[in-house]
C-alpha positions in Angstrom: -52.1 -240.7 -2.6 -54.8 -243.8 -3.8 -55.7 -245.7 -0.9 -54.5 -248.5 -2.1 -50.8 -247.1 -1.5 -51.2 -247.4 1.7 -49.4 -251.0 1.5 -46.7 -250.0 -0.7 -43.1 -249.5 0.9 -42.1 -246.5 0.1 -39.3 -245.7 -1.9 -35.4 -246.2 -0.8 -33.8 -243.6 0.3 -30.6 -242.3 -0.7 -27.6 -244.2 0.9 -26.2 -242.4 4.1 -22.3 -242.2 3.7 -21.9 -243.2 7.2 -23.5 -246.8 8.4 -25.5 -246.1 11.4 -27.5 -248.9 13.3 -31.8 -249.0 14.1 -31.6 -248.8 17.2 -35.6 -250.1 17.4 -37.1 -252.2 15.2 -39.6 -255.3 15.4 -38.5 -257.8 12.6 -41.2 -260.1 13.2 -44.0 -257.9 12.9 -42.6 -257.0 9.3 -43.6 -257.9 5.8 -41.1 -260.7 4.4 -37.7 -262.1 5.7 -35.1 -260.8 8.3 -32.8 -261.7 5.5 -34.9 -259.4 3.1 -34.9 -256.9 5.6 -31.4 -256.4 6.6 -30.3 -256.6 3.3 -32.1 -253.6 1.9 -31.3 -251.9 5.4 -27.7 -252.4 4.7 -28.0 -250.8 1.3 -28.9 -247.5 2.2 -26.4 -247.7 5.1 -28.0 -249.4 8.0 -25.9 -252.0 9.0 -26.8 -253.0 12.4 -30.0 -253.5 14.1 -31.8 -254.3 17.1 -34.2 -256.4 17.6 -37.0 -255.8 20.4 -38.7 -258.5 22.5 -42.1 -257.9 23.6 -43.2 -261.3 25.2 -41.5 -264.0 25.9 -42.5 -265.3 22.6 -41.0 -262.5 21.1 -37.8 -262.3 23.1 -36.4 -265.4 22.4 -37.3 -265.3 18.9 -35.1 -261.8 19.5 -32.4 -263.8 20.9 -32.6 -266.4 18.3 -32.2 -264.0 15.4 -29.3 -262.2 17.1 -27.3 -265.5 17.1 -28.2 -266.3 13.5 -27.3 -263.0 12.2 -23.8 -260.3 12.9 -25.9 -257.3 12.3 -28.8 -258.1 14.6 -28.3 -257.6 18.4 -31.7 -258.5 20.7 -32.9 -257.5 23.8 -35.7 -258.6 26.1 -38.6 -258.0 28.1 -42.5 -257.8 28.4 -43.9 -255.0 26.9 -45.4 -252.7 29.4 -48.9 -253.1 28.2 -48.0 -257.5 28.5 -48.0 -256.9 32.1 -51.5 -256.3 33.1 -52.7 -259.0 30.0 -50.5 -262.1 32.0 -51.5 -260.6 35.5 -55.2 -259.5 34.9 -56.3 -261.7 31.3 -56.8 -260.4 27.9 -60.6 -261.4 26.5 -60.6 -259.1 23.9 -57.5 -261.4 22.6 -55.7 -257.5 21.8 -52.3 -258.9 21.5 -50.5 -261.8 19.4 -51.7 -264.6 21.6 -55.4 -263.9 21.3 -57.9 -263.9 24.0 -55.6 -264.7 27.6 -56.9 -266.0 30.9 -55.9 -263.8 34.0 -52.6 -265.9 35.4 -52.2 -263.1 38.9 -48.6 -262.5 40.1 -47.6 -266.0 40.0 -47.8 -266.3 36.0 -46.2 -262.7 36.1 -43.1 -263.9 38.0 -42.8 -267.1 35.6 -42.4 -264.9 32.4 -39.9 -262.6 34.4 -38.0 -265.5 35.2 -38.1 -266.5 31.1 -36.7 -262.9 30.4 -34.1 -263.8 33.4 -33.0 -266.4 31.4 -32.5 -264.6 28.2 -31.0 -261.5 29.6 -27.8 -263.9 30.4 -27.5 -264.6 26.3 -24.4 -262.2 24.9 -26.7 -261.5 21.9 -28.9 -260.2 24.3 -27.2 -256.6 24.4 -30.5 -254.9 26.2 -33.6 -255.5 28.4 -36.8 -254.0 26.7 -38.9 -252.5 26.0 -40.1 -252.4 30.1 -41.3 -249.0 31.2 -44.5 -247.7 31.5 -47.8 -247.1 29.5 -50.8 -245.1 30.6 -51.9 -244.7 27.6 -53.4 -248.1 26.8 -53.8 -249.4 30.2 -56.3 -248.0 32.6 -55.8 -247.5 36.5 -56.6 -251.6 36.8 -53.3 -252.3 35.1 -50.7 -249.8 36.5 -49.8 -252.1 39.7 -49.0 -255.2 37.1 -46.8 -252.8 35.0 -45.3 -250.8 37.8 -44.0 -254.7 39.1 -42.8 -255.4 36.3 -40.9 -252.3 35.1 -39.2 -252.7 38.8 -38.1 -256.6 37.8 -37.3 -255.3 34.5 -34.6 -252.4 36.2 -33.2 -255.0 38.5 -32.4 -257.5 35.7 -30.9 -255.2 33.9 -28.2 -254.2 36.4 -27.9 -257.6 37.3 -26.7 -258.7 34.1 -25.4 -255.0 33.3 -27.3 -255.2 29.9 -29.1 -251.6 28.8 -32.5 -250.6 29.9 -35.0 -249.7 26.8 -37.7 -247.9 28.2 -41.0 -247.4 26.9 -43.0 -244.1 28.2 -45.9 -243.4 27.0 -47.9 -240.5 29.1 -46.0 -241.5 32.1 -43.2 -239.4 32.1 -43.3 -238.4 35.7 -43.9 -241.8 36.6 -40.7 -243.4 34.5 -38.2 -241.1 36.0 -39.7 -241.1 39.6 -39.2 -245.5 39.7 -35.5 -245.2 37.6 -34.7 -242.4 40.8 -36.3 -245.1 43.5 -34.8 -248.3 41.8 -31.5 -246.9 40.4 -30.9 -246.5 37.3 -29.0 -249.4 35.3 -25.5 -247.8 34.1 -27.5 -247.1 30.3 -30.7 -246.3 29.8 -32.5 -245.6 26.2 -35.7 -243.7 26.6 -37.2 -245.8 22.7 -39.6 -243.3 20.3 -38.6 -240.8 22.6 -42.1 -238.8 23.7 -41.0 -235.8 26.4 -40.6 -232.3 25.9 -37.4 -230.2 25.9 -37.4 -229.8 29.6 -37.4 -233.8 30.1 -34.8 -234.1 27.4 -32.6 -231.9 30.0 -33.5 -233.9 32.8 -32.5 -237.2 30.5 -29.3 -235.3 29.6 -28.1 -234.4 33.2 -29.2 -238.2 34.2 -26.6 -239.5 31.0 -30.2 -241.0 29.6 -29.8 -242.1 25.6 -32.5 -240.3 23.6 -34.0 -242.8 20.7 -35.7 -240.9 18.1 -38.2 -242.5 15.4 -40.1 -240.9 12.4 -42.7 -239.2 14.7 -40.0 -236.3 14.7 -40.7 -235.7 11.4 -44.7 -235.5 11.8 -46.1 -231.5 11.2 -47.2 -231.6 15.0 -44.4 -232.5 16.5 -42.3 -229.3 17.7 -42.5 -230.3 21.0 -40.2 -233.4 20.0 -38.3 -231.2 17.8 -37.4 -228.6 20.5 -36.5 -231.7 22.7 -33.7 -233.2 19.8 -32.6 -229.3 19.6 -31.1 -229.5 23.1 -30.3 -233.1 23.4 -26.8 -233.5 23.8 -25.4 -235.3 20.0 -23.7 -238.0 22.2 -27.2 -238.9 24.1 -28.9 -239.5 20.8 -30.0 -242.4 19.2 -32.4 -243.2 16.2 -34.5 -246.0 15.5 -37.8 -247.1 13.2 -40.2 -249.1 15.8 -40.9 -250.7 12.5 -43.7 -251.5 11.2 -44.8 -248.4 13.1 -44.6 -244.9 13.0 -43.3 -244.4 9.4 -41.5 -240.6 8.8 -43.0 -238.1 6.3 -43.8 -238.3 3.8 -44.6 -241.7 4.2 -46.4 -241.7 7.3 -49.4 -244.9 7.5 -47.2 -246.9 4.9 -45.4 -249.9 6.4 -42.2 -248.7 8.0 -38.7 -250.6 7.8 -35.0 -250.1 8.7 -33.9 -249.2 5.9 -36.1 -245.8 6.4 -33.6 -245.1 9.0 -31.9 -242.3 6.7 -35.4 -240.5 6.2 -35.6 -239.9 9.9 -31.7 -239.3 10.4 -31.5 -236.6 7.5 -34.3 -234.5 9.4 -33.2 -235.2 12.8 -29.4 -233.4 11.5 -31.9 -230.7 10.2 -33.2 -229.9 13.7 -29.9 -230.2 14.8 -27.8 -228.1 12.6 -25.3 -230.7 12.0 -24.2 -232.5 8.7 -25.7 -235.6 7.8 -22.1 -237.3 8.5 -21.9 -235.6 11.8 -24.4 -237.3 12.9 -24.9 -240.1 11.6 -21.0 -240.7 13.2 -22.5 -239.6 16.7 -25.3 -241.7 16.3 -23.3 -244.6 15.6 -20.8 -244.7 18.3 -23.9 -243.8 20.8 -25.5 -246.9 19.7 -22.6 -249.1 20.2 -22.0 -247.2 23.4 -25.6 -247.6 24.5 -26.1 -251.2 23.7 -22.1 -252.4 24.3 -21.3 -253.9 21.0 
């Protein structure tokens, strides 16, 4: 493939005969309108969203776009790796806002009580992604996320909206604060990232399983083994759009309407029909995010 392909969407994919929902996207860090986007989604059979906040910027944009539109629902939060950036300052300007000054704990409980606000929105169906990241933040940042992960839990229940988690090389450390904090009633572990033997701890725990296009990847068995003994009514499936785009596409922009891409493999791995499971899919989304 020319290099230059790298910014062409790839192709749609043949329609799913069962309408399934993203359960994952980010509409606002996509190439032209939600409009655009929901209507090519919808085409190939993916006729719900939802719409993940990341900031507070983010979030209410979330929330506003889940009001405007049936097929978008929006939840909230600060992104793991937002923590540390509000509590210890950003110069390197990483994120959306640029360089940041450090604000402490005091600037980190005013953006929690912004997502407080939004989690009491009925378009807000979920609040995430919160979890944990020790991937992209060093030993300096883990107090800052840890915090907020645990206002993020106790929100949730408080409003009795789902919990989207992100993990990223912290498995140990998610489950340990859901078992000290208890656990909202549903929990989504997004792009999940653990092994087969998590997946069983997940299962036992009733934890929803999300699934992006990473499953498809040639290094992934490790995911696949974990989808082969998820339970079909824990699983979920979602783009993280723009990101992690499913083979054979992988590094070109990624969108909901690739949805069927990833779904189609996933029923592979599974040994189910593409109806079965896009029809277990479905309900577990509506279960998971109580629409």
């Amino acid at each position: 493939m020319a290099p230059q392909d790298k910014n062409t969407p790839p192709p749609l994919p043949e329609p799913l005969r069962v309408a399934v929902a993203d359960s994952h996207t980010h509409l606002d860090m996509q190439e032209g309108s939600v409009e655009e986007a929901l209507a090519k989604a919808a085409s190939v059979g993916v006729t719900t969203v939802v719409q993940v906040g990341c900031d507070l910027a983010g979030s209410r944009w979330a929330a506003e776009t889940a009001a405007a539109h049936e097929a978008v629902h929006a939840t909230v939060a600060l992104h793991p790796n937002e923590a540390p950036r509000i509590v210890l300052g950003d110069p390197d300007g990483w994120s959306r806002q640029g360089a940041r000054e450090a604000g402490g704990d005091a600037a980190l409980d005013t953006a929690l009580a912004g997502i407080d606000e939004l989690a009491a929105l009925p378009q807000v169906r979920g609040i995430g992604e919160t979890g944990l990241d020790h991937f992209r933040t060093g030993p300096e940042g883990i107090a800052a996320q840890e915090r907020s992960f645990r206002a993020h839990i106790e929100i949730a229940k408080r409003h009795g909206k789902a919990l989207v988690i992100h993990d990223r090389e912290a498995h140990d450390d998610v489950l340990r604060i859901l078992r000290e904090e208890g656990a909202p009633e549903r929990v989504v572990f997004h792009c999940y990232s653990g092994d087969a033997e998590m997946a069983r701890i997940c299962a036992a725990a009733g934890y929803f399983m999300s699934f992006a296009g990473n499953v498809t990847f040639k290094n992934a068995q490790p995911l696949r083994d974990a989808l082969a003994v998820a339970p079909p009514e824990l699983v979920l499936v979602e783009t993280d759009a723009p990101f992690l785009t499913p083979a054979p596409y992988r590094g070109r922009p990624n969108a909901p309407y690739l949805v069927p891409v990833t779904l189609r493999a996933m029923a592979e791995v599974k040994g189910m029909t593409e109806e079965a499971l896009a029809t277990a899919v479905a309900a577990n989304t509506a279960r998971a995010f109580d629409y």
